[in-house]
RODO-2510 file (C-alpha; in nm, 4 decimals, decimal comma):
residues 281
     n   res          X          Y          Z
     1     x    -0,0982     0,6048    -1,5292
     2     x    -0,1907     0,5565    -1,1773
     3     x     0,0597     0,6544    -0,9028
     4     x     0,2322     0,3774    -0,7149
     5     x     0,3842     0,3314    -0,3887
     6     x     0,6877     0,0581    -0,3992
     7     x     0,5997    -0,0465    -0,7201
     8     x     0,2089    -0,0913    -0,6063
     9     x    -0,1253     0,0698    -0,7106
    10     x    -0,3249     0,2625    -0,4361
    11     x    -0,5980    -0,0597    -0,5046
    12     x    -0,3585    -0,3244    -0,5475
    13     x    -0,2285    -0,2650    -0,1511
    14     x    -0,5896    -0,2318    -0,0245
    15     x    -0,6798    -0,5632    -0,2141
    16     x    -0,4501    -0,7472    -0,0629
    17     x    -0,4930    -0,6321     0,2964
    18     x    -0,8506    -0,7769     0,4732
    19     x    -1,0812    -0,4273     0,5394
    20     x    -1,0909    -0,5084     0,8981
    21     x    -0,7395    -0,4100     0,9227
    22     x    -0,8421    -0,0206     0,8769
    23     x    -1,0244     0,0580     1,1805
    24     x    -1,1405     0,2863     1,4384
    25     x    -0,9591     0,2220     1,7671
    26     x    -1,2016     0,1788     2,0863
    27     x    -1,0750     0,4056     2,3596
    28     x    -1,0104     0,0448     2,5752
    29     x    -0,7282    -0,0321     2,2907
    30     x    -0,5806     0,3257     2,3676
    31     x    -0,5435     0,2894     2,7266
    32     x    -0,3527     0,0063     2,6369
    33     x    -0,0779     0,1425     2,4865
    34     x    -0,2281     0,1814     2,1263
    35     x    -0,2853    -0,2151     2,1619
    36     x    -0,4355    -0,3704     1,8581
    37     x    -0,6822    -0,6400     1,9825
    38     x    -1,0065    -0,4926     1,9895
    39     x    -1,3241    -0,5418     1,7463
    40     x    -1,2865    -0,3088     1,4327
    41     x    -1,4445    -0,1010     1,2697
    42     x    -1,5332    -0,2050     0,8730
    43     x    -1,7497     0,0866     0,7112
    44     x    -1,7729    -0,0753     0,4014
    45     x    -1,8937    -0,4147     0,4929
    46     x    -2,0968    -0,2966     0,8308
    47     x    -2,2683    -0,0054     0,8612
    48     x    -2,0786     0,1038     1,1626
    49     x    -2,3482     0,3326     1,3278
    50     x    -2,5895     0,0077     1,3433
    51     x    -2,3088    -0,0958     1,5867
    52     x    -2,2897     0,1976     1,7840
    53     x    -2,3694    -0,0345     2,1540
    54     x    -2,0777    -0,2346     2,1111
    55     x    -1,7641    -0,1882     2,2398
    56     x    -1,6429     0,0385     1,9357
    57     x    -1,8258     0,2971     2,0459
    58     x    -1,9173     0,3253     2,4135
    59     x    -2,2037     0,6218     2,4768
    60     x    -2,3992     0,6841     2,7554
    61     x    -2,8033     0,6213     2,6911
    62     x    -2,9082     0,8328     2,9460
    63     x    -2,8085     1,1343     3,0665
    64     x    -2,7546     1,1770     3,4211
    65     x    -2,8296     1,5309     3,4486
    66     x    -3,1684     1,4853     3,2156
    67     x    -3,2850     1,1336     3,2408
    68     x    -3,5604     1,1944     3,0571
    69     x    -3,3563     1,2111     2,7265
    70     x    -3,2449     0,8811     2,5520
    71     x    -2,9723     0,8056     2,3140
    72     x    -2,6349     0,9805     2,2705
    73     x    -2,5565     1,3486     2,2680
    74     x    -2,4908     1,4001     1,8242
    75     x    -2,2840     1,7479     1,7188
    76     x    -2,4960     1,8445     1,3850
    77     x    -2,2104     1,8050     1,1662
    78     x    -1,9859     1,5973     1,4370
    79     x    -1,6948     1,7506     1,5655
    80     x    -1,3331     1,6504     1,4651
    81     x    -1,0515     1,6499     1,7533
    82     x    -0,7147     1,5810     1,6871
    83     x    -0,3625     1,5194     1,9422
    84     x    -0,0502     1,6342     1,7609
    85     x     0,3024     1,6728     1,8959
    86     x     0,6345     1,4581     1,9200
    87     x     0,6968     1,1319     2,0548
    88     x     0,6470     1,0927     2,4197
    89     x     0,4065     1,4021     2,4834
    90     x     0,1441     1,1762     2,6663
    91     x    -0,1554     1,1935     2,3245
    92     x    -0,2802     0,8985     2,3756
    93     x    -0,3480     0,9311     2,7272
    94     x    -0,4894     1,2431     2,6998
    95     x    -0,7361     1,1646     2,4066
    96     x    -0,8461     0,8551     2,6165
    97     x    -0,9375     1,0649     2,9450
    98     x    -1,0778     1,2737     2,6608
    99     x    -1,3191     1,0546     2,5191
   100     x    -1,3928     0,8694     2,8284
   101     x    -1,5293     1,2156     2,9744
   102     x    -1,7050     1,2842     2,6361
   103     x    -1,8957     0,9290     2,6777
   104     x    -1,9595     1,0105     3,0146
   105     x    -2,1231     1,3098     2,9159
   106     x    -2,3520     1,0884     2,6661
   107     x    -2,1752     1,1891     2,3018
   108     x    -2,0778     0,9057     2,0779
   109     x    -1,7138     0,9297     2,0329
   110     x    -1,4797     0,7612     1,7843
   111     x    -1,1421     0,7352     1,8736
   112     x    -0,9198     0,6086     1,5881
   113     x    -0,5443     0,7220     1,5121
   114     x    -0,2681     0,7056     1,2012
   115     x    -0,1161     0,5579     1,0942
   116     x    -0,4021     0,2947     1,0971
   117     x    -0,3951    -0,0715     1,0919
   118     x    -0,4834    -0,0793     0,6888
   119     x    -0,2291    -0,1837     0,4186
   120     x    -0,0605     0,1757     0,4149
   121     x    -0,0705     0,1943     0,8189
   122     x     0,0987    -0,1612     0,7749
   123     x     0,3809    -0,0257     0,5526
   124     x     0,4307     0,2650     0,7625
   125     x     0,4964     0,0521     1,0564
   126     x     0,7652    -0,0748     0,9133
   127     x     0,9289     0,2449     0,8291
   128     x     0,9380     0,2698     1,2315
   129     x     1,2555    -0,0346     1,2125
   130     x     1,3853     0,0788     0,8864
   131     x     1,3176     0,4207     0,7401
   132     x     1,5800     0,3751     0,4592
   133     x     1,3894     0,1382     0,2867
   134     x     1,1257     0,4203     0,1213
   135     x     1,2411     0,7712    -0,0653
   136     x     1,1290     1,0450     0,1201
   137     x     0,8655     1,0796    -0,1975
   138     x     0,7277     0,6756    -0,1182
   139     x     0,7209     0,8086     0,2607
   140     x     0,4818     1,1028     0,2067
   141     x     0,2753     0,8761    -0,0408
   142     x     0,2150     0,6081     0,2063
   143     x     0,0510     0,8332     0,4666
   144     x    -0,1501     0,9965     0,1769
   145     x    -0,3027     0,7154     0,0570
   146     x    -0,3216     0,5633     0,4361
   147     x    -0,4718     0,9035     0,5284
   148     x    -0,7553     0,9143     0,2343
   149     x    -0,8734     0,5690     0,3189
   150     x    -0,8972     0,6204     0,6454
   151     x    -1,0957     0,9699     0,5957
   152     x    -1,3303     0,8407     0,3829
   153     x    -1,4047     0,4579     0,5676
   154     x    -1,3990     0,6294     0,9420
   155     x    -1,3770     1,0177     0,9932
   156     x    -1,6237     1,1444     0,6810
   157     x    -1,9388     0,8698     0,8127
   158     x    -1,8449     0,9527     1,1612
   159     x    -1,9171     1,3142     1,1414
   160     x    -2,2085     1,2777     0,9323
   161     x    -2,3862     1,1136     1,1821
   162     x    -2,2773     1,3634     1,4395
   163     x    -2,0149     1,1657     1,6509
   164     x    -1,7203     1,3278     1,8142
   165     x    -1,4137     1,2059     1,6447
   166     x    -1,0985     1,2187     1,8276
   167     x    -0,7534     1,0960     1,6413
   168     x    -0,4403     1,0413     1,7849
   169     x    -0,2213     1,2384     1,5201
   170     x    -0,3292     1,3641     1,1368
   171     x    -0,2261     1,5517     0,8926
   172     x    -0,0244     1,8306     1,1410
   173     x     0,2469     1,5283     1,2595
   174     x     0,3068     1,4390     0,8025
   175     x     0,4034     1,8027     0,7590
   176     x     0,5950     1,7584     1,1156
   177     x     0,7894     1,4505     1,0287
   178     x     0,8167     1,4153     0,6830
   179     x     0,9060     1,7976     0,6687
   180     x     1,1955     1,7453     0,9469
   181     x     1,3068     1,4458     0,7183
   182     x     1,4037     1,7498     0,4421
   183     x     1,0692     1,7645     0,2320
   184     x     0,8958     2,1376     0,1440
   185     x     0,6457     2,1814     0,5050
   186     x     0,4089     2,3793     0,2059
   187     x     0,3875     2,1250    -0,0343
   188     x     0,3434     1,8707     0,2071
   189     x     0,0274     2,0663     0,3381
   190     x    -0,0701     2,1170    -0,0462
   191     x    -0,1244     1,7506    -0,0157
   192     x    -0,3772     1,7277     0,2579
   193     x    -0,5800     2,0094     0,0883
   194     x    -0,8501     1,7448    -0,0055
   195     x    -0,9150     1,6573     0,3937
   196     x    -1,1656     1,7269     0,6433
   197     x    -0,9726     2,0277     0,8490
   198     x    -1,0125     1,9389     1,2509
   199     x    -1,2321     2,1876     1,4390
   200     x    -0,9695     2,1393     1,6959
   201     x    -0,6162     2,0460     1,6756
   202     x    -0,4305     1,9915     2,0696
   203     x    -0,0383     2,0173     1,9983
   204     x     0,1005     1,9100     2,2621
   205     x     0,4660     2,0134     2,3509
   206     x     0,7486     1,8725     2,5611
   207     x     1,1149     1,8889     2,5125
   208     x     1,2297     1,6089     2,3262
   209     x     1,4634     1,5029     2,5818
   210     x     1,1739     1,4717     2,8502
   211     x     0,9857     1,3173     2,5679
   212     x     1,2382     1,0098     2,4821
   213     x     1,2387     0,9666     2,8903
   214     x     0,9125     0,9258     2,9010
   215     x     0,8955     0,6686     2,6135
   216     x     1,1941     0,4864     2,7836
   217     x     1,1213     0,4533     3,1021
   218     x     0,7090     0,4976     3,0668
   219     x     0,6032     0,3066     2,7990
   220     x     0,9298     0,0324     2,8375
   221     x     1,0269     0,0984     2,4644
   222     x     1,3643     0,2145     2,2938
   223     x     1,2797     0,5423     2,0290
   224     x     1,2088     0,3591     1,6498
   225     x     1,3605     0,5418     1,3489
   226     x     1,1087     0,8518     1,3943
   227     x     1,2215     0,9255     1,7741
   228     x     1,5902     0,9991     1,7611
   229     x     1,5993     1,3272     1,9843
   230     x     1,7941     1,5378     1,6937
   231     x     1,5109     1,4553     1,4523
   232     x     1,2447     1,5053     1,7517
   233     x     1,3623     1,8665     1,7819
   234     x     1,3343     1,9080     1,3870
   235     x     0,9564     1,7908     1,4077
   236     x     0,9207     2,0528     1,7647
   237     x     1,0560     2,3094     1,5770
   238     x     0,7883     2,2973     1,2748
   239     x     0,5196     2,2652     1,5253
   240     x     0,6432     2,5279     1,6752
   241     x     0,5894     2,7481     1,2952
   242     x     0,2243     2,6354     1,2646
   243     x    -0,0299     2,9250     1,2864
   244     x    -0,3415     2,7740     1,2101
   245     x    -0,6199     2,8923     1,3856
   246     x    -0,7780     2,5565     1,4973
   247     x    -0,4365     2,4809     1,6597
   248     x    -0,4505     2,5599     2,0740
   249     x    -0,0780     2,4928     2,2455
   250     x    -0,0233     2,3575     2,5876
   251     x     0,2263     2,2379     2,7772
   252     x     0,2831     1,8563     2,8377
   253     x     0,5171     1,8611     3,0942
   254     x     0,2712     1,9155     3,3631
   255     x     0,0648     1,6624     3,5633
   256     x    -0,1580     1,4331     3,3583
   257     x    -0,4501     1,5491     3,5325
   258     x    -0,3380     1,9506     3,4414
   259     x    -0,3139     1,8685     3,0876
   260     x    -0,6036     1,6994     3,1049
   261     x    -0,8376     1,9943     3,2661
   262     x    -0,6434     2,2011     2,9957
   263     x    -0,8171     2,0051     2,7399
   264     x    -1,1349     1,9535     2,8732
   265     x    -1,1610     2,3720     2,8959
   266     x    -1,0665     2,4063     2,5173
   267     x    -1,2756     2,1018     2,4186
   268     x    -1,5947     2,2777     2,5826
   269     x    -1,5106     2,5755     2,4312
   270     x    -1,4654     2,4383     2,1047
   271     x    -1,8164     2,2663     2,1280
   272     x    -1,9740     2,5841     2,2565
   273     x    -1,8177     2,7415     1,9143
   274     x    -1,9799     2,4952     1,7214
   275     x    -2,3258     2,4538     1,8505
   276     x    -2,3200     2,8682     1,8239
   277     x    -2,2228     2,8464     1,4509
   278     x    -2,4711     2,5276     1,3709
   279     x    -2,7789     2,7649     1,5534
   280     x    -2,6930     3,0513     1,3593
   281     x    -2,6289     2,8570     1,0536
***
């Protein structure tokens, strides 16, 4: 019998939610505060690599230092970035100067985030006003199934076709939150076995005090259900436990522009790492 979420099969939410609603998000839509109005990606009805000169993706044709050579910089096997951390540690803003400098640099870069916009992203929106509405059980299941469409419609094609995918949070923040909201941190991790594991995974860390500030008096908001500073030091504290060895640390509390040369220096590493590995392969 298949699994359902609030009384709903897996298909029966996607059917009745448009597929533009799961999409990529351009890096213009990040700078605006995660806004939701740009065009969006639809892998299933457009083959979203025909579209890579709109403003989805924005690459560089040409590169400055080589003019001679056309067409976007591709990572044989495209490279997967991801921002984890609480509330209020500055992700998106760092994974747009991130991708903007990428672009610059001529690599096609998808920037997307989760939840998404598709019918599980939807329901997990709410869950930001009301998180008493779904059992801790519907709450993990939602950003599954959100998770698995959004891996296999945007993340999975991007990398094929060698693009640099950076997401604001995966599947580090479910065993984060929904572990600090009393589920097993190892079974929720069991669950994301099935999904593409980032080459690089940015956590980055702020106290949670500093961090509810910041969304406060920064991004003009009052914390949702998930930001509460009690639960925001249960979600710091798992980070804190995770060993993995894609994960690099750094400190949020600094200047924008710190973090930001902090990332750059890991990101080049990271791609140095894998175009090593894809030569020797």
């Amino acid at each position: 019998m298949p699994k359902t979420i609030f009384g709903k099969t897996k298909n029966e939410y996607i059917n009745e939610t448009p597929r533009s609603k799961l999409r990529g998000i351009s890096t213009k839509d990040l700078s605006n505060n995660n806004a939701a109005s740009s065009e969006v990606f639809t892998l299933r009805e457009n083959k979203l690599y025909n579209r890579m000169s709109t403003k989805n993706i924005q690459v560089n044709n040409i590169d400055e230092q080589n003019p001679s050579r056309k067409g976007p910089v591709l990572v044989v096997g495209g490279l997967f970035i991801v921002f984890e951390g609480i509330d209020g540690t500055g992700k998106s803003t760092q994974l747009h100067l991130l991708a903007e400098k990428l672009q610059q640099l001529g690599y096609a870069v998808v920037s997307t985030r989760e939840p998404t916009d598709g019918p599980f992203g939807q329901k997990i929106r709410e869950l930001f006003v009301d998180r008493g509405v779904a059992s801790q059980e519907e709450e993990l299941e939602l950003f599954i199934a959100d998770r698995d469409q959004h891996v296999q419609e945007v993340i999975v094609p991007a990398l094929a076709d060698g693009c640099v995918v950076v997401c604001d949070r995966y599947y580090l923040s479910t065993v984060a939150y929904q572990g600090a909201n009393g589920m097993d941190t190892e079974f929720i991790m069991k669950k994301n076995n099935d999904f593409p594991v980032p080459d690089l995974a940015i956590i980055l860390e702020i106290e949670p005090a500093q961090g509810i500030h910041r969304i406060q008096n920064q991004r003009n908001e009052n914390p949702n259900t998930f930001e509460n500073e009690a639960n925001l030091r249960k979600v710091a504290a798992i980070f804190s436990l995770m060993q993995h060895p894609y994960i690099t640390r750094i400190d949020a509390a600094d200047s924008v522009e710190n973090v930001h040369q902090q990332v750059l220096s890991v990101v080049e590493k990271t791609l140095a790492h894998k175009t090593i590995q894809t030569v020797r392969n």
